[in-house]
N, C-alpha and C positions, 0 to 999 in steps of 0.2 A: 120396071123392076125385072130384075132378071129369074130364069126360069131355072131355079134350084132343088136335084133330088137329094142332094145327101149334104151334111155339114158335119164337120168334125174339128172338135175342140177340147184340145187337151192342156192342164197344167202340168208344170214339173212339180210334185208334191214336196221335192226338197230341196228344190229353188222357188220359192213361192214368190218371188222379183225376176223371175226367168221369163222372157219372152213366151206366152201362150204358144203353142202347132194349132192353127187355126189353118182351116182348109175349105172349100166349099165349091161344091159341083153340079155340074149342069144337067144335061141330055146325058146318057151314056151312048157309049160310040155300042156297048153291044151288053147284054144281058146274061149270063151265064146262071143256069138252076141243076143242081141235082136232087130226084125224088129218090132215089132209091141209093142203098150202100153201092152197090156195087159201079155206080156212074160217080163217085165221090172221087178217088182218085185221078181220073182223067181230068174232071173237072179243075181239082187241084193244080194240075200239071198245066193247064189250060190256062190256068189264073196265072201262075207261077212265070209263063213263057212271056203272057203281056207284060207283066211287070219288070220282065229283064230286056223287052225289045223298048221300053221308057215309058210306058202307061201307067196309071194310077188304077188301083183297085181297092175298091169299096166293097168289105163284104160282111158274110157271117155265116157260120159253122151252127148247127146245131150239134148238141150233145147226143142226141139219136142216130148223129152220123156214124161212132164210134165202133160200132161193127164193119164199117168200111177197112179199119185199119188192123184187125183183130176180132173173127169169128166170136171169142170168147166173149166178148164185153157184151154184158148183158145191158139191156136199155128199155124203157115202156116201148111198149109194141105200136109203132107206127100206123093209125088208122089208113085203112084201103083210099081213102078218100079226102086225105092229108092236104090242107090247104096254103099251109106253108112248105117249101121246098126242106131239103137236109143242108144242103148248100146255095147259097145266093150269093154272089158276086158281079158289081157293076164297073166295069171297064171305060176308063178318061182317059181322053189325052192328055191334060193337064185342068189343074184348079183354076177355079173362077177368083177372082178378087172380093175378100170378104166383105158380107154384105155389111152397110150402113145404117144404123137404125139411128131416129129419129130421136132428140131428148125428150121427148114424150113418150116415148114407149121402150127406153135405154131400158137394158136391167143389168143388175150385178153379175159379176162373175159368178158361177157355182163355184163353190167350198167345198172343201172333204178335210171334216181331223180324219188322219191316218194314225192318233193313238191309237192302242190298245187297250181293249176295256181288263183284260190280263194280268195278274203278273206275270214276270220274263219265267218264273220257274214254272208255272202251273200253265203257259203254250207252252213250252218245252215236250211238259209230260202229255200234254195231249197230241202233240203235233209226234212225237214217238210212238204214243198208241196208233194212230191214224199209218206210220211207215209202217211199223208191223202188223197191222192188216192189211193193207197193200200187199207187203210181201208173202203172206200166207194166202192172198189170192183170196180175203171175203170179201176186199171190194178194189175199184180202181179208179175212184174220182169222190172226194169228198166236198 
């Protein structure tokens, strides 16, 4: 069996008979972390260059990162002693061939209804209240 960090499987939610993006990866060629805002950007650019010289990048942004990109955005206070990175990104040179599971241990596709528990009028009015606090600056991520 082969030796896999990361797997990534996606449906099209509005081709539900559309071909899965199914991907799966090995060793990374390299590891890239940002702890703090202010290494967030570079890192970015970092990740950004492998992916246009034809590498794969596997990652994740935390939401605490967001004073990297704007002083202002307030976020919970990052403990001194933060055991997850702000940024984590693992760098491939290409996907592995997805792995095989056994009819004994198959499972289903995961599912998602993407209805809405809504009506179209009543997000409307909430998804307007949320821009206009946006735009008066009481918040910036809901």
């Amino acid at each position: 069996m082969q030796n896999l960090s990361a797997l990534i499987d996606f449906a099209n939610p509005w081709q539900p008979a559309a071909p899965r993006l199914r991907q799966a990866f090995g060793t990374p060629l390299q590891v890239l972390q940002a702890w703090q805002p202010g290494e967030v950007p570079a890192l970015l650019h970092a990740v950004e260059q492998a992916a246009r010289a034809g590498h794969w990048c596997v990652g994740a942004l935390r939401y605490e990162a967001a004073p990297a990109f704007d002083a202002a955005l307030a976020v919970h206070e990052v403990p001194a002693q933060q055991t997850v990175p702000l940024v984590w990104f693992a760098v491939y040179d290409a996907p592995l061939p997805w792995p095989q599971q056994g009819a004994a241990d198959a499972q289903p596709d995961a599912s998602v209804d993407w209805a809405g528990s809504l009506p179209r009028t009543d997000f409307d009015a909430a998804l307007a209240r949320i821009q206009q606090g946006i735009a008066e600056g009481r918040f910036y991520q809901v």
